[in-house]
Each structure stands twice: as C-alpha cells, then as structure tokens.
C-alpha positions in Angstrom: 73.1 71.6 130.7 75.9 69.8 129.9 78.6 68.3 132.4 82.2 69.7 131.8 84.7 67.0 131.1 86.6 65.5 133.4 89.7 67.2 132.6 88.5 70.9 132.3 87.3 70.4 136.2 90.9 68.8 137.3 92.7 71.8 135.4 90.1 74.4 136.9 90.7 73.0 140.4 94.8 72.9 140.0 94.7 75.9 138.7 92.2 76.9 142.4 95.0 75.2 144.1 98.3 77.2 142.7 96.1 80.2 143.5 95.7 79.2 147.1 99.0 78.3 147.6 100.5 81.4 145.8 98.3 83.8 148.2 99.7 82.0 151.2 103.2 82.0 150.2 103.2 85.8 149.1 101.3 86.6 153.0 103.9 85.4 154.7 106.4 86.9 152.7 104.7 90.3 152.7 101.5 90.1 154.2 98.2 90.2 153.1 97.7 94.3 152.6 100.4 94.3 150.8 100.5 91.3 148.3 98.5 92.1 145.2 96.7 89.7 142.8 99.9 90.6 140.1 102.3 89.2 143.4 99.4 86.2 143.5 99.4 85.7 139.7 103.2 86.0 139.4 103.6 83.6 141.9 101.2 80.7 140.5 102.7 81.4 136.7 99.2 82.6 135.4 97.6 85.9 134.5 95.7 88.1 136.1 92.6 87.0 134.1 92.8 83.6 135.3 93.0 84.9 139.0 89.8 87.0 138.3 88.0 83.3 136.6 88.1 82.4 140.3 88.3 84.9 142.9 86.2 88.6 142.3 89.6 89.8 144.9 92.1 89.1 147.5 89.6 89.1 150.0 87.3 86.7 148.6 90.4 84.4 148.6 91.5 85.2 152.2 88.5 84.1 153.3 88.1 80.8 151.2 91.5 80.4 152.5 90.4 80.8 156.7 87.1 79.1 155.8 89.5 76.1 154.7 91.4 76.0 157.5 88.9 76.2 159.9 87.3 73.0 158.9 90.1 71.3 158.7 91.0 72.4 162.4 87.7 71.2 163.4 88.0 67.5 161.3 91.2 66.8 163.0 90.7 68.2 166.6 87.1 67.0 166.8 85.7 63.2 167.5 84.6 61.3 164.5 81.3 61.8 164.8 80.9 64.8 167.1 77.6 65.3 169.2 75.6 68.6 170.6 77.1 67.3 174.1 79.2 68.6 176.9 82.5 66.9 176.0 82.1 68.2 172.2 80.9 72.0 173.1 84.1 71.9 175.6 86.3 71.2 172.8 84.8 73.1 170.0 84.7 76.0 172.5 88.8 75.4 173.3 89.5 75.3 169.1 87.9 78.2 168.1 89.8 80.2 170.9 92.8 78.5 169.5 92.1 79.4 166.2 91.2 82.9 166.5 94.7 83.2 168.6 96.3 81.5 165.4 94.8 83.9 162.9 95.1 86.9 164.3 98.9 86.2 165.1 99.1 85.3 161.2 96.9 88.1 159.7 97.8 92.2 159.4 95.3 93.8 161.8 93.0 95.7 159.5 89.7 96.5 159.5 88.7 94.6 156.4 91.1 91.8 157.9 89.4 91.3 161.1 85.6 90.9 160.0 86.7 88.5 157.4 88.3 85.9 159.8 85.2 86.7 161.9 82.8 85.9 159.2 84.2 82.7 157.7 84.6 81.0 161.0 81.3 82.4 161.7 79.7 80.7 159.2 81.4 77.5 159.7 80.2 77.3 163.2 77.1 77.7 163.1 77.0 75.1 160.0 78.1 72.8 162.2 76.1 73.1 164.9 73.3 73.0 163.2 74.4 69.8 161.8 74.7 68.7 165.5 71.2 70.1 166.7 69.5 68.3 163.5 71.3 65.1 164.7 69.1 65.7 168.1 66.5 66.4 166.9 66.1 63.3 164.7 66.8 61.2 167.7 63.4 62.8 168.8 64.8 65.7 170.9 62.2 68.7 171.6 64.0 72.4 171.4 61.2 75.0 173.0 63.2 77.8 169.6 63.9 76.5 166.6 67.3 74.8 166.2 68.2 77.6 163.4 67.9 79.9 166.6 70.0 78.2 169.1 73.0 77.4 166.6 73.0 81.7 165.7 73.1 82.4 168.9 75.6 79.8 170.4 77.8 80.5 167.4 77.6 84.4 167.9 78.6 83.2 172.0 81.7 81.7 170.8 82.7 84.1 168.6 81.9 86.7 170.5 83.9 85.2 173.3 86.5 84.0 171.2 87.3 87.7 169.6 86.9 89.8 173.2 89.3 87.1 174.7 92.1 87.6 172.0 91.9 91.0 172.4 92.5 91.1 176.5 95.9 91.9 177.5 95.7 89.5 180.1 94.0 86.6 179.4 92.4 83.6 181.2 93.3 80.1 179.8 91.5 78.5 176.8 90.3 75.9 179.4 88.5 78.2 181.7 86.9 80.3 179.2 85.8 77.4 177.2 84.7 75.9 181.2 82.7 79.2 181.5 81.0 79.6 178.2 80.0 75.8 178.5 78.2 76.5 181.7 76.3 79.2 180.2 75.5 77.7 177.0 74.3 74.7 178.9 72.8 75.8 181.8 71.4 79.2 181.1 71.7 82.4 182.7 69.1 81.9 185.1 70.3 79.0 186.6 73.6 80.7 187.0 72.1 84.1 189.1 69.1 82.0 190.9 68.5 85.5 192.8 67.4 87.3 189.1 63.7 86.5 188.2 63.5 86.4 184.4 60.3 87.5 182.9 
C-alpha cells in the first residue's frame, strides 16, 4: 500500500485542526446541542463533505476533542515519568476531579453529553495506568489479577468517584477525596474495616 505524500497528510491534518478549532469556537458561542456541522463547516470555511471525510458527527468530534484535553491535562499536571505510586495516584486522583469539574461547567448537561466526557476520560485512564502497571511489572513486580484487571477497575474508581463527587451539592475538597480513594485503592477494603472477614 502506498504511503500518501507528505503534503496530502499536512493538508489532511490542517484541515483536522480548523475542524477542531471551529467546533470549540461555535460551543462556546452556542453550545454544543445546538451548533451543527453547517455552524462547524461554516466556521472552518469548508463543506460539509469535508467535515464528514473526518468525523461520522459532532459527537465523535466532542469526544476527540475531551480525549485531547484530557491528555494534555495529565502531560502537564503529572511528573515526567509518572509511576504506579502513592504521590502519582494522589495527583492523578486530584486531576481527574478537576477535570470532570472543568467539563461539566463547559458542556450542556445532556444525556448524550455526559457519557461521552465519561467515556473518553475513561479510556484515557485506564490507558495510562496500564502503562504504569506494565512499568511494574517489568521491574519484576508480582500482581495476584492481571494488570488489565486492576487498571479497569481503579479507573472505573476514579471515575466513578470523580462523576458522584461533581454531582453533590455539597462537596468535600479535591484533596480529601483524592486522600480517601488513595487509601482504598492502596490499601484495600479489608484493611480499612478490620472487623469484616472477607471470604
């Protein structure tokens, strides 16, 4: 197969980018459930074909765009070569509260909406700390559940925590939650109720 030029890929990804940048200027002009790929199209100075060549819809864009910006956030908020250790979990724990407070406050509340900043920072975490597990586990760490395992579950944790904690009218601070779900991710439950006998 044979390798597009060099030039079709840098007018394929400017053309990505006006896209992008379109769709964010049009949300915070009208929001997302009400900008429409014409606004989007209109905006970057191309048709509506061109918008379909890279996006199947708005949504699939939204959530390239959150994706995006969640890895960004974590490249410039985490150490340069971040660890599965306390110090990182604490601050991974403390950005994806932050960034789930940042998105929502940005974002219509819809249903569609919702599960779609959910999903892509989803995704991204538990890409990442899988990265982190496999860096353990190279260094000759034993795991008693596969690594695959531990990062869906502590990335469902964090998200799950992350979601329920936006939503509370009155809410605890970043610091304590992230102090809390760091002692149970770390510790377990049953070292934190030592009167409970697990099966």
């Amino acid at each position: 197969m044979a390798t597009p030029p060099k030039s079709m890929e840098r007018r394929v990804q400017r053309t990505h980018q006006l896209l992008r940048q379109a769709a964010i200027t049009i949300m915070k002009e009208k929001g997302f459930m009400a900008m429409t790929i014409q606004d989007i199209a209109d905006q970057a100075n191309v048709n509506r074909g061109t918008f379909y060549a890279h996006y199947p819809d708005k949504y699939a864009l939204l959530e390239e765009l959150i994706h995006d910006q969640f890895q960004a956030l974590l490249q410039h908020s985490l150490p340069p070569e971040p660890r599965w250790n306390k110090q990182t979990l604490h601050l991974l724990v403390k950005v994806v509260l932050e960034h789930f407070e940042d998105e929502y406050g940005q974002c219509d509340p819809a249903e569609v909406v919702d599960p779609l900043i959910e999903r892509a920072t989803k995704d991204a975490l538990a890409s990442l700390l899988l990265t982190w597990l496999q860096q353990e586990k190279n260094t000759g760490a034993r795991w008693r559940v596969p690594i695959e395992t531990i990062a869906r579950v502590v990335s469902w944790t964090i998200l799950g925590v992350a979601v329920h904690w936006y939503q509370e009218e009155t809410r605890l601070s970043a610091e304590k939650v992230a102090d809390d779900v760091l002692l149970i991710i770390m510790e377990g439950i049953a070292h934190l109720a030592p009167d409970t006998k697990l099966a």
